[in-house]
C-alpha positions in Angstrom: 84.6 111.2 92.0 86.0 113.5 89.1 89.5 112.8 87.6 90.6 115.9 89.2 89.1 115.5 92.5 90.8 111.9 92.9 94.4 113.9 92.3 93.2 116.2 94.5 93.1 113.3 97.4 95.7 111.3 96.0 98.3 114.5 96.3 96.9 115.3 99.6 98.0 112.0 101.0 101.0 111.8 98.9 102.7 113.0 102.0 104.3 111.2 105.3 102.9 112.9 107.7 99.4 113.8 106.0 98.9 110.0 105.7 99.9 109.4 109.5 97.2 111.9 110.5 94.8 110.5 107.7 95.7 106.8 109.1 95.4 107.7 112.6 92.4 109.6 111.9 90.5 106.6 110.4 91.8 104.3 113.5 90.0 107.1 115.9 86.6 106.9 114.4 83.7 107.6 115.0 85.3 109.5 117.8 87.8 111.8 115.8 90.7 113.2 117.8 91.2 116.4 119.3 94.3 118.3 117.5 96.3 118.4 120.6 95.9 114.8 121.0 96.8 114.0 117.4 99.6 116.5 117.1 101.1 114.1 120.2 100.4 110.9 118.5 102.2 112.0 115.4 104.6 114.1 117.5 104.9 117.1 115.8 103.9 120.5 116.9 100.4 121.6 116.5 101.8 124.7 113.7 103.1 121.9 112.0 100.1 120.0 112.0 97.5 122.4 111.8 99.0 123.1 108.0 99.0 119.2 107.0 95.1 119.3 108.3 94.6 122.1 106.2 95.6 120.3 103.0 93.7 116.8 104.1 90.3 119.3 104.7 90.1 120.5 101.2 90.8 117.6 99.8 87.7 116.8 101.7 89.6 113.8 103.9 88.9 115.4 107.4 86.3 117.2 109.1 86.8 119.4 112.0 84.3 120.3 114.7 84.8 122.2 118.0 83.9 121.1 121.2 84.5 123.8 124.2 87.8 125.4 123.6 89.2 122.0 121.4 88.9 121.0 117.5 87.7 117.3 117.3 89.0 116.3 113.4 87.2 113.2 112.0 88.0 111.2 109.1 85.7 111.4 106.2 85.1 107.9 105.6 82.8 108.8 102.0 85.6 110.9 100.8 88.0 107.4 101.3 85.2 105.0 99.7 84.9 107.5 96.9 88.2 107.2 96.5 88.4 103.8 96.8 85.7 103.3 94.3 87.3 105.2 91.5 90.4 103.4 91.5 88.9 100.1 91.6 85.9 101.1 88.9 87.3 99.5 85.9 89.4 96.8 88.5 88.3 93.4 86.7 87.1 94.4 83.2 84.6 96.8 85.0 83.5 94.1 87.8 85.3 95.0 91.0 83.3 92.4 92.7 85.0 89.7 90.8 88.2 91.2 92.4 87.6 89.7 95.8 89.9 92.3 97.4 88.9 93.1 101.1 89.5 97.3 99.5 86.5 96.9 97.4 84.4 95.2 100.1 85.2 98.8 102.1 84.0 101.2 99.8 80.6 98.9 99.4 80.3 99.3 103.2 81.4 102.8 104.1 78.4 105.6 103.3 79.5 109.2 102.5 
């Protein structure tokens, strides 16, 4: 992930509500949520979180796909180990492994 890409999600989620709806995204996979559902879960209205979605999709956190007259949004789990990865890439003079944080055993397991 580029310097500027990592801002990108870093800014995105730099936010209380766009982190509740990242967070609560990544506790709904591999199912995703509906945006009715989430907007209910976070309780705000769906205006409100239709703009916070916005920002999370192009930073590339969420993904949305209809289904009948709904929008199922999905956490983008690559995007999060990408993430992961770049902040922990020089973590341990350049061996994250030696780190032994459960963080860095995430972005090993998670495929983009």
């Amino acid at each position: 992930m580029e310097t500027t890409e990592t801002i990108e999600v870093l800014a995105a989620l730099a936010q209380a509500t766009r982190l509740a709806a990242f967070r609560a995204l990544v506790a709904a996979e591999p199912d995703g949520l509906p945006a009715g559902d989430l907007a209910r879960v976070l309780e705000i209205p769906q205006n409100t979180l239709s703009a916070h979605l916005a920002v999370l999709s192009r930073a590339g956190l969420v993904s949305a796909e209809r289904n009948g007259r709904s929008i199922v949004y999905r956490a983008v789990l690559g995007r999060l180990a990408g993430l992961v990865d770049e902040l922990a890439a020089e973590c341990c003079g350049g061996h994250p492994e030696r780190c032994g944080t459960p963080v860095i055993a995430l972005s090993k397991e998670v495929t983009p």
